[in-house]
Each structure stands twice: as C-alpha cells, then as structure tokens.
C-alpha positions, -999 to +999 in steps of 0.1 A: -058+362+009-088+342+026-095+311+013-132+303-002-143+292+030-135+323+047-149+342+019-179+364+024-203+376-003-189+412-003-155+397-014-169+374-039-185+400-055-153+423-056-134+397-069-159+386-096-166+427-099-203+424-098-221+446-073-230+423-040-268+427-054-260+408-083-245+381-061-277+386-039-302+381-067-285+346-081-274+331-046-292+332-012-259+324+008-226+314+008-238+276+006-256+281-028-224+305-043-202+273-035-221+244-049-224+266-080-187+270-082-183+235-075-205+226-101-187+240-127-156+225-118-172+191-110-165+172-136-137+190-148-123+177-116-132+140-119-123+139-158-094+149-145-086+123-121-096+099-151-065+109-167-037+093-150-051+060-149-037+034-168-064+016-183-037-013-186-024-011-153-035-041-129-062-037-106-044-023-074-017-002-092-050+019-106-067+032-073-033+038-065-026+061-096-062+077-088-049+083-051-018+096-061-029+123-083-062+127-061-039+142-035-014+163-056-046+179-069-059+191-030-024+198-023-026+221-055-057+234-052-061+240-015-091+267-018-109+242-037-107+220-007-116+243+021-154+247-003-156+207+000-148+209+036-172+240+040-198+217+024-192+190+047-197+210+077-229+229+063-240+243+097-214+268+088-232+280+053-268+277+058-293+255+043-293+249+006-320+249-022-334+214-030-318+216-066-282+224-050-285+201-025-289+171-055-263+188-073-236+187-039-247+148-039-237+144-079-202+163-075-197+146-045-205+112-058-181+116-093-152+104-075-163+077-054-181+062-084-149+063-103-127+046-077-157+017-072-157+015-110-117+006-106-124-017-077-157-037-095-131-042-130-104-060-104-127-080-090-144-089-122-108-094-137-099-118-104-071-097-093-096-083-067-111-103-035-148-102-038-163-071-019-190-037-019-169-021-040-194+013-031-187+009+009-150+000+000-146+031-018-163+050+006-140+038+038-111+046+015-124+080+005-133+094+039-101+081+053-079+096+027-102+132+029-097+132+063-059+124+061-055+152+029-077+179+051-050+177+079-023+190+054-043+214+035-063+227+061-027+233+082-043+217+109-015+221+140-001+185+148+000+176+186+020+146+177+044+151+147+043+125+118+045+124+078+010+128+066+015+127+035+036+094+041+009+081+063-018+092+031+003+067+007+006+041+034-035+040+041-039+043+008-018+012-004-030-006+029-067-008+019-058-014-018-037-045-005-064-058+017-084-065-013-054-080-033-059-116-045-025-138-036-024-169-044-049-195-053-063-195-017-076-166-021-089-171-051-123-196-034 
C-alpha cells in the first residue's frame, strides 16, 4: 500500500477504523496526524538506538554502532521515514499548531543529542580531537539522512553506486576526522 506520506486522512481513518470526523475533530491536517504518530514513537525510537551501544566501546567505534543500527532501523521501517521526510518538506502538509511544531523539534532533536553526547564523552576521554560536538553531529546526521533517504525513498540513480557502502564509508570518514592519533594530536 501507500506509504504514510502518501496517506490521506480518509485512509488513516479506515485503517485506524474511526470515521474521518473523528480524525477531523483531533487533527487539522496531515502535518498534525504525523507529528502525533511520531510522537508516540519518538522516544521509543531513540531508546532504541541507545541500545546497541557499547558503553565500553572506545569513542569512534560508538557513533559507529549508533550509525549502524540507525540505518538498519530506516531500512526497516521505511514508512516511518517517508513521515520524517514529509516533515522535512512541510510545504507538502500544511502548517502545524505551535504545540506540534515544539514537539517535531524534541523528536527531531533525540537523536542528534545522543550522537553529540557520544562525541562530548570521546573528547572528554581524549580519544576525540576537540570540536562542536552539536554542529558535528549535525553535518554527520544530515549527511547520513540524506544518503539513507536515497535508498528508502527508491530514489532512481542516474549514476549507479553502493549507497549503502558509500553510508558506512561517510559515516566512518567523519568519525575518523575527529580521531586522536598520536601525541600530535593530542596539543
């Protein structure tokens, strides 16, 4: 069937088997129906990213366990990646409510706190050059998102390549640049 982001209210409600006025009553569009489904799986979603993590693991091999499993969740849960993108490209929805709005900013925010939280212990542990761990995560997030929409979203290739290799090798690539060598790198 259609994903969520192809969804319309009449087949929400079918699904959920409410009548569309139900739907109509709690949610003004399609924006406000998917922040509140995202909301309920927000931090279901980043507890479960949590998981995988070895808390004794050194400071790169940790965002790389985060990215790892970050990726085999979009990969399984594609529908739940065409809301985030739906989100992302709001024009498509309509506005949303001041309240849902805050909340899109907290679910969005779960994750890229938890991979600066990873990058701020290397650094404090000196296995980690010295850095905005927040902007770092950030690069690193929107670069993966956009690498991981590509192969969810089925997006047609005009030049053929591995994305999911090229995911692991960005990934690693911007771990690495923040990987302390030697005692050179260590000033």
């Amino acid at each position: 069937g259609a994903g969520f982001a192809d969804a319309n209210l009449n087949e929400v409600a079918r699904d959920a088997g409410v009548g569309k006025g139900t739907l109509y009553r709690h949610f003004e569009n399609k924006g406000e129906l998917y922040v509140a489904m995202l909301a309920e799986h927000g931090d279901l979603f980043t507890d479960e990213l949590r998981g995988p993590i070895d808390p004794e693991a050194s400071a790169p091999k940790q965002p790389e366990q985060l990215a790892e499993h970050y990726m085999e969740f979009w990969l399984g849960h594609p529908d739940h990646f065409q809301i985030i993108w739906a989100m992302q490209n709001r024009q498509l929805l309509g506005p949303l409510s001041d309240r849902l709005s805050d909340q899109l900013g907290r679910i969005f925010e779960r994750p890229l706190r938890l991979l600066e939280s990873l990058i701020r212990a290397g650094i404090e542990r000196g296995e980690l050059r010295s850095c905005d761990a927040w902007h770092v995560a950030n690069a690193t997030a929107l670069g993966a998102n956009a690498i991981i929409g590509q192969i969810v979203m089925k997006v047609p290739q005009v030049v053929e390549r591995d994305l999911p290799a090229i995911y692991v090798e960005f990934y690693r690539r911007m771990i690495a640049s923040l990987v302390i060598e030697g005692p050179r790198d260590r000033q």
